[in-house]
C-alpha positions, 0 to 999 in steps of 0.5 A, spaced: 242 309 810 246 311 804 252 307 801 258 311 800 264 309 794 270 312 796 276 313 792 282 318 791 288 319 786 284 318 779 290 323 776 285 323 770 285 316 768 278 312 771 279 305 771 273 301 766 271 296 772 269 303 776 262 303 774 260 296 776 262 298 784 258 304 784 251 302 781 249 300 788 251 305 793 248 312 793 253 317 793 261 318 790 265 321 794 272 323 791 278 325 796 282 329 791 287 328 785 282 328 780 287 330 773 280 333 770 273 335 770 272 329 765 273 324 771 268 327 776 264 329 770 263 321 767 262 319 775 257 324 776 253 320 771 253 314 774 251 317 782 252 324 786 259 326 787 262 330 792 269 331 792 275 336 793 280 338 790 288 335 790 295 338 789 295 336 782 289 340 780 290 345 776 284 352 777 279 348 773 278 343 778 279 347 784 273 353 781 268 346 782 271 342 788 273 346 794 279 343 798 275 341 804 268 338 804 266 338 811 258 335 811 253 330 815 252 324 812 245 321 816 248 323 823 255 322 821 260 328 822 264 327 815 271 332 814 274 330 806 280 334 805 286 331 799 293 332 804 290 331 811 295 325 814 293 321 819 292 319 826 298 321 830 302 324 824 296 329 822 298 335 817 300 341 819 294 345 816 289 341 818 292 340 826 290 345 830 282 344 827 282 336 828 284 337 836 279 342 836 273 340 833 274 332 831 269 329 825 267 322 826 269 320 819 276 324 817 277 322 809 283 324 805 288 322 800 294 324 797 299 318 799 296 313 795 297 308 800 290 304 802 288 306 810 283 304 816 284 307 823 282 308 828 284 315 832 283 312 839 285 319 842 281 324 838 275 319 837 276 319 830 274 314 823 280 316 818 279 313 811 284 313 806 282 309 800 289 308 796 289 311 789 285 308 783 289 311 777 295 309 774 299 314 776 304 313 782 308 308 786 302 304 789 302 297 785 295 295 785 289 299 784 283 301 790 277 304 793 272 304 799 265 302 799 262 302 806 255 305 809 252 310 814 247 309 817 245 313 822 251 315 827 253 309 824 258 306 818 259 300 817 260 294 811 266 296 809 269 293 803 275 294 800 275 293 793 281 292 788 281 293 781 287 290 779 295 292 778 297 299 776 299 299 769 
């Protein structure tokens, strides 16, 4: 059983009320525009990290984070990408791949808007976990936290960090 936390769209800033969410899961997982290596680096204290890089990233980040992370957690086929849409508007660069071999849990960010669907057609979990920076149009500041168990995910919450400055 592994509890994740799940966030998106630092843009270099890391809110100070982050750390207390994550000393209980087991993993960070970061879905892109992380703005520095300083932000996964300070996570990377706190628990493992893995994370991709987003549109914002320059080459630092982009030599240490991949653009998609594709991996099992427990049993559950996970695919993390930053720019990767959403049930029924998937982006055009992930598309093709999404019809022809579905991850059980697809991850991005990039919208800074908070999302959990469910993709009934592809049979497909699809989390977006908002943006938890300051940087954007969203008002308040989010992230995921939830657990895989097995071939199951469950106990999601999400957490609300308060207004965007």
């Amino acid at each position: 059983m592994k509890k994740i936390a799940l966030l998106s769209d630092t843009h270099g800033y890391l809110d100070s009320a982050i750390p207390k969410y994550l000393e209980s899961v087991d993993e960070i997982w970061h879905a892109g525009d992380i703005g520095t290596l300083q932000i996964t680096d300070e996570l990377q204290k706190i628990k493992p990290v893995k994370a991709v890089y987003g549109n914002i990233d320059g080459q630092d980040i982009r030599r240490v984070h991949p653009l998609h992370q594709r991996f099992f957690c427990e049993e559950v086929d996970v695919w993390i990408t930053h720019i990767g849409g959403y049930p029924g508007h998937y982006a055009p660069a992930i598309k093709q791949q999404m019809q022809l071999q579905p991850p059980q849990l697809f991850i991005c960010g990039h919208s800074h808007i908070l999302k959990v669907m469910f993709d009934k057609k592809l049979n497909v979990l699809h989390m977006n976990p908002g943006a938890c920076g300051n940087h954007g149009f969203h008002k308040v500041k989010t992230l995921l936290r939830f657990t895989i168990h097995q071939t199951k995910i469950s106990d999601l919450e999400i957490i609300e960090l308060g207004n965007r400055a």
